[in-house]
MDAnalysis code that builds the backbone (N, CA, C; Angstrom):
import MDAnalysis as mda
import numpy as np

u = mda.Universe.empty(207, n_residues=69, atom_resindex=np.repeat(np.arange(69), 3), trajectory=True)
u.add_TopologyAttr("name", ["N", "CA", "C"] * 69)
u.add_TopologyAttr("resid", np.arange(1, 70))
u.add_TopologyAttr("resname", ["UNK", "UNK", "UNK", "UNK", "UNK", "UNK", "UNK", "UNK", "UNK", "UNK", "UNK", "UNK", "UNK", "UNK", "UNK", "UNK", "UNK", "UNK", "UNK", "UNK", "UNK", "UNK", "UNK", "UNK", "UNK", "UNK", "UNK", "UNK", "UNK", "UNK", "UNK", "UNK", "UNK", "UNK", "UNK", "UNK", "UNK", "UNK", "UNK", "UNK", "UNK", "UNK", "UNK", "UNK", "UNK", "UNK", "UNK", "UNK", "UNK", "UNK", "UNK", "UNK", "UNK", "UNK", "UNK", "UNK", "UNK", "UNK", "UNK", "UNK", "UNK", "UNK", "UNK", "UNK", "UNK", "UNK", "UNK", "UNK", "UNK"])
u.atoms.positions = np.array([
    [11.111, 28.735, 36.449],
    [12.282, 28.161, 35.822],
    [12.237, 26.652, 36.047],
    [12.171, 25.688, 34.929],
    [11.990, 24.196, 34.992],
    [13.700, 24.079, 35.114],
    [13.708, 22.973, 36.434],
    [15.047, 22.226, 36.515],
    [15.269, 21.074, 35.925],
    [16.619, 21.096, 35.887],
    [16.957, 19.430, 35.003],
    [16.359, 18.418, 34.968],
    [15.629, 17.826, 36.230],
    [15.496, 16.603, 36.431],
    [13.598, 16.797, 36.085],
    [13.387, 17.938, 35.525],
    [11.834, 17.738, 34.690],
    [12.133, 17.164, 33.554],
    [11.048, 16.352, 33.489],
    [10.535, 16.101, 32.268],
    [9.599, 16.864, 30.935],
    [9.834, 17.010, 30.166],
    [8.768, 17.663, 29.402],
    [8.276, 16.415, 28.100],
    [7.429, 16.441, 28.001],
    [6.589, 15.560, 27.188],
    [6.977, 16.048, 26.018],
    [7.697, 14.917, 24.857],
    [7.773, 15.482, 23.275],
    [6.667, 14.409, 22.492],
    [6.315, 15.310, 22.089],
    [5.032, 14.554, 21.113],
    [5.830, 15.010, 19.644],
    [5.722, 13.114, 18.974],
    [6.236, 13.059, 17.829],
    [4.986, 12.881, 17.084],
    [5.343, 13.605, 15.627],
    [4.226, 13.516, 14.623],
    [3.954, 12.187, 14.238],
    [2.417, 11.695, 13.990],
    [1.796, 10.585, 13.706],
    [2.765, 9.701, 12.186],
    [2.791, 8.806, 12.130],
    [3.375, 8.017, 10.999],
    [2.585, 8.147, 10.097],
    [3.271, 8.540, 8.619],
    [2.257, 8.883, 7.832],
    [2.543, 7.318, 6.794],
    [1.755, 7.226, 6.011],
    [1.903, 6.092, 5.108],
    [2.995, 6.442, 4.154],
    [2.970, 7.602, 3.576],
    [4.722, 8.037, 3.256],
    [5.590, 7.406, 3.695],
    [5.642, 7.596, 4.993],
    [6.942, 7.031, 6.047],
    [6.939, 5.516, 5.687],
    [5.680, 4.865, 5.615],
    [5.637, 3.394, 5.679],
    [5.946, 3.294, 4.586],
    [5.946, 3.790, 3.012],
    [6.162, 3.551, 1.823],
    [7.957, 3.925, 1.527],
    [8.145, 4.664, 2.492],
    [9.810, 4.960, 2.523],
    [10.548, 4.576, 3.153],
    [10.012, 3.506, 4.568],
    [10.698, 2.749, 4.819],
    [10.779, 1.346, 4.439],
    [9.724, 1.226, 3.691],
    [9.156, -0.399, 3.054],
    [10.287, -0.545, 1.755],
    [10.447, 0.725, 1.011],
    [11.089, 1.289, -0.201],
    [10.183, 0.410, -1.320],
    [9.031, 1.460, -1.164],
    [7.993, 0.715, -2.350],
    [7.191, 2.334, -2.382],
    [6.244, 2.272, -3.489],
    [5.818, 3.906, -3.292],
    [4.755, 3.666, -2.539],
    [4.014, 4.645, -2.251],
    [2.625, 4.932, -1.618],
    [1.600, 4.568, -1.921],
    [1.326, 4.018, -3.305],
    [0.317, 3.442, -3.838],
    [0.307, 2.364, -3.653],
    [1.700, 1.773, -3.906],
    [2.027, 0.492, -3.352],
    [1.717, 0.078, -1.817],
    [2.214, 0.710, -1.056],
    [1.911, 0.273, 0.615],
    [0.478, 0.905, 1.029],
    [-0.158, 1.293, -0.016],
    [-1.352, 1.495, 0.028],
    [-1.863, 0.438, 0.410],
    [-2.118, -0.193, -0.937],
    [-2.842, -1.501, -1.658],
    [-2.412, -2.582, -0.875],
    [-1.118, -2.150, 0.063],
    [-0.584, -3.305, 0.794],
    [-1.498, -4.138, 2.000],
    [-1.632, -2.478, 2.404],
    [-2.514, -2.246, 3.886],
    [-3.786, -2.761, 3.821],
    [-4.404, -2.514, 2.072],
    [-5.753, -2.582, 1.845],
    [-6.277, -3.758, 1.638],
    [-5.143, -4.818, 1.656],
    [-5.412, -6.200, 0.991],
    [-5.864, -5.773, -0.554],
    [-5.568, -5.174, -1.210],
    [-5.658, -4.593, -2.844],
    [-4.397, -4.981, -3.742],
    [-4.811, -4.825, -4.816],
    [-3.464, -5.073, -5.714],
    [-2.976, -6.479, -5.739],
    [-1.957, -6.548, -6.989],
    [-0.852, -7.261, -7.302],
    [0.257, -7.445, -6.977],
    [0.736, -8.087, -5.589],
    [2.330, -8.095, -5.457],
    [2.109, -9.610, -4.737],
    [3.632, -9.779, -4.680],
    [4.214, -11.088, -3.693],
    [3.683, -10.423, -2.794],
    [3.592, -11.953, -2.129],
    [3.307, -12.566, -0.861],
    [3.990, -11.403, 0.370],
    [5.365, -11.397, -0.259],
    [6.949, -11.151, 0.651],
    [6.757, -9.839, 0.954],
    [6.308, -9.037, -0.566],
    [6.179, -7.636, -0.553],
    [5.139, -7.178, 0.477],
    [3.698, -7.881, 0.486],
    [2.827, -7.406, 1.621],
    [3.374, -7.714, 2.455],
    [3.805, -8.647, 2.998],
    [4.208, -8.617, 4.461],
    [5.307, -7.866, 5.045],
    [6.355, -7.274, 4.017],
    [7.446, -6.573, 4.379],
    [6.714, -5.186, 4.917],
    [5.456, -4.589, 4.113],
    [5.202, -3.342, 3.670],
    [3.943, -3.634, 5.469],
    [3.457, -4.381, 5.514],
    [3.054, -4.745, 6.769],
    [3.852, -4.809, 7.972],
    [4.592, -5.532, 8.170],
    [5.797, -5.810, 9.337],
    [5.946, -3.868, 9.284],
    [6.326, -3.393, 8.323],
    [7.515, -2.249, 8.282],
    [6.114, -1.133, 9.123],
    [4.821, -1.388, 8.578],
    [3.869, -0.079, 9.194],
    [3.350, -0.862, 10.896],
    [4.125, -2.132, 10.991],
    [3.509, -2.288, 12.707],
    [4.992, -1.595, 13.375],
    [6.008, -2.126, 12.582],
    [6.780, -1.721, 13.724],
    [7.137, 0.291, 13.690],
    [6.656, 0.486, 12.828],
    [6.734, 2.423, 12.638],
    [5.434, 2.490, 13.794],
    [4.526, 1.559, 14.151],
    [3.329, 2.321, 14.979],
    [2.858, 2.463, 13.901],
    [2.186, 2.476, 12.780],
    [1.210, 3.011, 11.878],
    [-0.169, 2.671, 12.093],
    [-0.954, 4.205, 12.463],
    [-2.143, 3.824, 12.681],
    [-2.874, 4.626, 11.639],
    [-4.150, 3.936, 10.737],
    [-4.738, 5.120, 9.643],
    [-5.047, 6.136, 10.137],
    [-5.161, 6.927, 9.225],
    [-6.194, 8.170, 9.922],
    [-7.751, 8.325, 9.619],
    [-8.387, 7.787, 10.224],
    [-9.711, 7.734, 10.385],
    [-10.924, 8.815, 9.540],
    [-10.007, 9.880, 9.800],
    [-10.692, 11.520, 9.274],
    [-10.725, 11.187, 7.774],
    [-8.992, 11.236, 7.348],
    [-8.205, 10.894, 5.428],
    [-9.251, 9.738, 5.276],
    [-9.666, 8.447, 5.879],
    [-10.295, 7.233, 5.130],
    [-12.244, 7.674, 4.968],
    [-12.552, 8.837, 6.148],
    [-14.124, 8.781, 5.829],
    [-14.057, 9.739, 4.816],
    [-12.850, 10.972, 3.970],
    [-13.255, 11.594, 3.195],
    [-13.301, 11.010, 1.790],
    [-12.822, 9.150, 1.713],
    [-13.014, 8.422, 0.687],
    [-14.281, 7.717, 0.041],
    [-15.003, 8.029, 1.505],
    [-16.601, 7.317, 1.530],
    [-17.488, 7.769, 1.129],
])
């Protein structure tokens, strides 16, 4: 029987670029191209869509980018 004063470790699911495209409020293709240095937008827009995936923690997923290669 675990008492109160344990801790148990919660592991939250990884940030998906979704998340970064829904909190940026731009779509996914968009904060794609953001990340990628790709595309057509303001200045303002990459950096919002940037700022918004450092401070979520957004890290790629390594696995999703080698099945592009």
């Amino acid at each position: 029987m675990a008492s109160d004063d344990q801790h148990v470790p919660v592991f939250s699911k990884p940030v998906t670029l979704r998340d970064v495209a829904a909190q940026a409020g731009v779509s996914v293709a968009t904060a794609s191209k953001a990340l990628n240095d790709q595309g057509r937008m303001t200045a303002e827009t990459r950096e919002r869509i940037r700022e918004t995936a450092r401070r979520l923690g957004f890290r790629p997923n390594s696995l999703a980018q080698s099945l592009l290669r």
